[in-house]
Residue, then its C-alpha position, 0 to 999 in steps of 0.5 A: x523466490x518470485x520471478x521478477x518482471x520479464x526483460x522484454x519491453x512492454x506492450x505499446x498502449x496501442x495494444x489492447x491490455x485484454x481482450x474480449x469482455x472482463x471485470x476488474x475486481x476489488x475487495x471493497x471501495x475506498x476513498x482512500x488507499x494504496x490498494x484504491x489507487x492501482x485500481x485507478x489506474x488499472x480502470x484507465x488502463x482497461x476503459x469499460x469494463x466492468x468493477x466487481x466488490x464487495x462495496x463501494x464508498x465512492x459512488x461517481x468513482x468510475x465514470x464509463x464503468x459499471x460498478x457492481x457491489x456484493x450483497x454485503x453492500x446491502x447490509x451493515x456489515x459494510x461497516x464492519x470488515x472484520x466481522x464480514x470477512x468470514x463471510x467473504x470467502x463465500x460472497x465471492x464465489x459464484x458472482x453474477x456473470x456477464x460473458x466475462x472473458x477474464x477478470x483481473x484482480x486486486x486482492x488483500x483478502x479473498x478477492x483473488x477467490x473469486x468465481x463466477x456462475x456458469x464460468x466458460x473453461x476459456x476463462x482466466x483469471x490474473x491477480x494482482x497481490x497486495x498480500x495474501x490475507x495478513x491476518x491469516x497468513x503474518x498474524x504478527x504482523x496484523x492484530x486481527x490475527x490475534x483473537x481466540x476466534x481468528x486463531x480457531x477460523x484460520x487453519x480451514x480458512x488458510x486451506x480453502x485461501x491455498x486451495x483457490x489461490x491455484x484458481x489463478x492464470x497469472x500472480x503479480x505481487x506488489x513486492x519482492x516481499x509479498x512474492x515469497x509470502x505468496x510462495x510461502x501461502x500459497x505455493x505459487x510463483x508470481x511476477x513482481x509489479x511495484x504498485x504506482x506512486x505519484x512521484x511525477x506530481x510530487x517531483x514536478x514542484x520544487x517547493x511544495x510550500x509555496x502551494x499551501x492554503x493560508x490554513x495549512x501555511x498556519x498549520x506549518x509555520x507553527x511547528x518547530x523550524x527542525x523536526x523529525x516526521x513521523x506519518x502513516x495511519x495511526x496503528x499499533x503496527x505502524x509503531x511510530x512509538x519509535x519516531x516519539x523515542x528517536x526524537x528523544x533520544x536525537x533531542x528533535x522535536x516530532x511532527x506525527x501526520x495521521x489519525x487512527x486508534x494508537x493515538x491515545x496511546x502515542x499522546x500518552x507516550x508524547x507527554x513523557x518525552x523531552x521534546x515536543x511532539x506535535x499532532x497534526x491529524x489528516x493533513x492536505x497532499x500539499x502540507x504532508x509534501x512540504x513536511x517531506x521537503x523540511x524534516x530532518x528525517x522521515x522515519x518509517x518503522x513498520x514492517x510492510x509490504x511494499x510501503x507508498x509512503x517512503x516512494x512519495x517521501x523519496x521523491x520529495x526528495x526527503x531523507x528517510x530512514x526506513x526497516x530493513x526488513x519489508x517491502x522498503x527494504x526494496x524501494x530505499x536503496x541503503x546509503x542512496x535513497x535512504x538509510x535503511x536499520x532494524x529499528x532495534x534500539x533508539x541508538x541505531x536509529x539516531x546514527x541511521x538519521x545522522x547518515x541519512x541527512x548527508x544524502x543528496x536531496x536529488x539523488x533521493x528524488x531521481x530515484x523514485x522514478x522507477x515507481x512512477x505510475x508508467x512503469x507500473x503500467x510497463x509491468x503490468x502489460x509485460x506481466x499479463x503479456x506473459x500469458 
């Protein structure tokens, strides 16, 4: 199993997180991201160095960092992941370097494999995991896994990932859940460093619908006064098929938040169920908050890795009901912070929500403290202090 974080308190911010001259490393640059957003605070925690992707969508991103791009950044394929990816493993290796002391990583996919020219043997490499490459190692759980050709590419690739991946000083991963896929991947340990959530922001307005636009306050007071919320970005396995049923099955209508390919598919679904099923697209921070603050429940089915989204419902203080298994399996605490079921049948999940709506909308929000944005730092310099 990983190890968890060590007990000792943190470094103080007056102590220099690493010395010497480093990069921070990213796969590619988003606008937005869960991944993007511990690399945001890990640039602020390290002022100067230099970010290494393979490209970047947000040019003015880091100001007072250089952002160095791969030669995929060049070409189309930064359109198209899943045809670069094969070529990732190789793009990393070898980068430009610069003196470089150290790099620290954010990694989902090859990043962590990262190597420069002429390295110097003093030279350490710390790598914080999102997970190792899903679609490599949990296929069921990602699509791109799937396909004739991903199966035939995966057993070389799987070898060359585990044969790097011991390249590595120090391994964080960002869940409990992810540490025993990188025991499993990888054969190593690695401390446990839960990602940063906003929940100050959210925490800090008691009722976000008092800071909606006139647009969104439209957009709100056109659904339905009860509702269950279902939101993520629209994906097969983010399996809000199951927020649509639970809503038929419980007779509550249905707001989904999100754009993405299953929404043909949840639309068709939407039309054969008894209640209302709302799409509301992409929203404002402000609206998704306030739909936080008024469902009945929010439902999170999808089996992840660590899970932002129910950290940010919880500190909204929304009742929530997410799966047992997973990376909310850590964050929901089970008849506390929410109710966590197995989603195996509309019944369980109906009864789950019917629990979940006797929480106290406080204690839910207390507990999403622990995920804030200070103890990710905390966990950071306690894990790296560990080398």
């Amino acid at each position: 199993m990983s190890a968890a974080v060590p007990e000792p308190p943190a470094p103080g911010p007056d102590v220099p997180l690493l010395p010497g001259h480093g990069a921070l490393v990213h796969e590619w640059i988003e606008p937005y991201g869960g991944s993007e957003k511990v690399l945001d605070v890990l640039a602020d925690m390290l002022p100067g160095s230099d970010v290494i992707c393979l490209w970047n969508d947000v040019p003015d991103r880091f100001p007072g960092h250089r952002v160095r791009e791969s030669v995929l950044a060049r070409t189309p394929l930064r359109r198209h992941k899943t045809l670069a990816m094969p070529l990732a493993p190789a793009v990393w290796r070898y980068r430009e370097n610069d003196d470089y002391d150290w790099a620290l990583v954010s990694s989902h996919q090859f990043a962590h494999q990262l190597r420069f020219r002429s390295q110097s043997r003093q030279f350490r490499k710390f790598v914080y995991v999102h997970s190792p490459a899903r679609y490599l190692w949990a296929p069921e759980l990602d699509t791109r896994g799937g396909g004739l050709l991903p199966r035939l590419a995966s057993p070389p690739l799987r070898h060359l990932d585990r044969r790097r991946s011991s390249e590595a000083t120090l391994i964080a991963a960002n869940s409990a859940f992810v540490g025993e896929r990188i025991r499993r991947a990888w054969g190593r340990e690695s401390a446990v460093v839960h990602p940063p959530v906003d929940v100050e922001r959210i925490r800090a307005v008691p009722q976000w619908r008092e800071e909606l636009d006139p647009a969104d306050e439209r957009t709100f007071a056109g659904l339905p006064a009860e509702f269950l919320l279902g939101a993520s970005r629209l994906t097969p396995y983010k399996r809000l098929d199951l927020v649509i049923q639970a809503g038929a099955e419980a007779g509550l209508p249905v707001v989904v938040v999100g754009a993405g390919p299953d929404l043909p598919r949840l639309q068709a679904l939407a039309e054969s169920v008894p209640v209302p099923v709302h799409f509301v697209g992409k929203v404002s921070d402000a609206l998704l908050f306030t739909l936080y603050q008024h469902a009945v429940a929010y439902l999170f089915p999808a089996i992840e890795d660590f899970g932002i989204m129910p950290v940010e419902a919880m500190a909204a203080g929304a009742a929530i009901v997410a799966n047992v298994e997973g990376g909310t399996g850590e964050s929901v605490t089970d008849g506390m912070s929410g109710v966590l079921c197995d989603f195996g049948s509309t019944s369980t999940i109906v009864d789950a929500i019917s629990k979940a709506s006797t929480l106290s909308p406080l204690e839910i929000s207390e507990a999403s403290e622990r995920f804030s944005r200070s103890s990710f730092e905390a966990g950071v310099r306690r894990w790296l202090a560990s080398a």
